[in-house]
C-alpha positions, 0 to 999 in steps of 0.5 A: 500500500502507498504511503498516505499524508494525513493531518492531526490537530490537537487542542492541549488542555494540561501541557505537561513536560514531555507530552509531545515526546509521548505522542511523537514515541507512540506513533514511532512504535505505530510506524508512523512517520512525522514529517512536519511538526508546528504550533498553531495558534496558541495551544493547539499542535498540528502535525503532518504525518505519513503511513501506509496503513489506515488501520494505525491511523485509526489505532492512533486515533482511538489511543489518543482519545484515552489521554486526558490532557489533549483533545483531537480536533482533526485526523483526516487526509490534509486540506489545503488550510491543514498544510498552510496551518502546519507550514505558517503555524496560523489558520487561515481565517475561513467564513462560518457560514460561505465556505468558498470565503477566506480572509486575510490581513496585511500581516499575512501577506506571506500566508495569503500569496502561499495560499494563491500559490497553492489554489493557482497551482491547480489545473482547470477552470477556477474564478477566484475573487479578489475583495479589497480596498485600494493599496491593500496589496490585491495585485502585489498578492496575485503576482506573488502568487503566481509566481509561486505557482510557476505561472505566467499572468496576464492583466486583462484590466489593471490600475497597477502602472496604469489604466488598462482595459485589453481588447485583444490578447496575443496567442501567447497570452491566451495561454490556458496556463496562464493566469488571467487577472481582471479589475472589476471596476475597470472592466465595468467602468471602461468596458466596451463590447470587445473587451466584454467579448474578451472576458467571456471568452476568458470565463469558459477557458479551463485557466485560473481568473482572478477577478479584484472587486468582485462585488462590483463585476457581479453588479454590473455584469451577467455573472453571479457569485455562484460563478467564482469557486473562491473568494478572499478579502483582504484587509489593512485590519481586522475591522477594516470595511470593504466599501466600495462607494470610497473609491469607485469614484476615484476610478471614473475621475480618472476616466 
């Protein structure tokens, strides 16, 4: 049997002296390998383990649900956020209620484009939105993390040197691999039938989209957010309010 990754989240409630050498001792008699270890958030320990056999992985589960001082929270085959949670020693910030919304913080930056960089590394169709105010990092983030990806991108609208709104992409551009970044607010505000005609064409290829305002492009177009497979905010704070009535002003000032 091939060897399986698997991601265990425990919460301490007693931290005694040699707990984890504990856990790390029963799951070397199990024959379970460690491969990354980290602190998550306060009291809570992840760690990434490897076994080719599922029998020890739900032994392990049931001996670690007999010690008093810690409560397993997670056992499963790692998601994307388990193996960020591991790698940064944070969760990423996920709504309650719209599983497909994830928040971020300019502090995170690092862990936001490592998650870009993992979501843009998949292979298909995917819509990603972008929610954000102005000089929060959106498009820094983008770039970052399709570098991360080993990616191409190519800005379809964009504010970042300076206004851009594409009618035609090269052959080269229209790369499926590449990753297509399109401003909300621009190609709404400056859209004229051929660049409209360009992000349909876009919107069916199997590629990676990210959209930045994506509020504003669900308004003033004919797709939904039943269309994005995930959407990120990101915040200069926690408290921070994306509203949009701020700047899109500025946007057709400058039109």
């Amino acid at each position: 049997m091939e060897p399986k990754q698997w991601y265990l989240e425990y919460r301490i409630h007693k931290n005694r002296p040699g707990l984890l050498g504990d856990i790390a001792s029963t799951l070397g008699m199990l024959g379970v390998n460690i491969l990354t270890i980290n602190g998550v958030e306060g009291e809570t320990r992840g760690l990434l383990l490897e076994s080719d056999d599922d029998g020890k992985i739900q032994l392990l589960d049931q001996m670690l649900n007999k010690v008093d001082s810690i409560t397993v929270t997670a056992l499963r085959s790692p998601r994307l956020v388990d193996l960020l949670a591991v790698r940064h020693g944070r969760y990423i910030n996920r709504d309650s209620d719209d599983k497909k919304t994830f928040r971020f913080t300019r502090d995170e930056l690092g862990l936001l484009v490592d998650f870009l960089g993992e979501v843009l590394k998949r292979d298909g169709h995917q819509v990603i939105g972008l929610r954000g105010m102005p000089r929060v990092g959106k498009t820094e983030s983008i770039i970052a993390g399709s570098v991360c990806a080993m990616k191409r991108w190519t800005f379809v609208s964009s504010t970042l040197l300076r206004q851009t709104v594409r009618s035609q992409l090269s052959e080269d551009e229209m790369n499926p691999h590449n990753v297509f970044i399109i401003d909300g607010i621009i190609s709404t505000l400056r859209s004229n039938e051929r660049h409209y005609q360009l992000l349909q064409e876009l919107m069916e290829m199997p590629s990676a989209i990210v959209i930045e305002h994506p509020d504003v492009f669900v308004k003033e177009t004919e797709y939904t957010y039943d269309d994005f497979d995930i959407i990120i905010e990101l915040r200069n704070n926690p408290d921070e309010q994306i509203v949009y009535d701020t700047f899109t002003t500025i946007y057709s000032d400058d039109l």
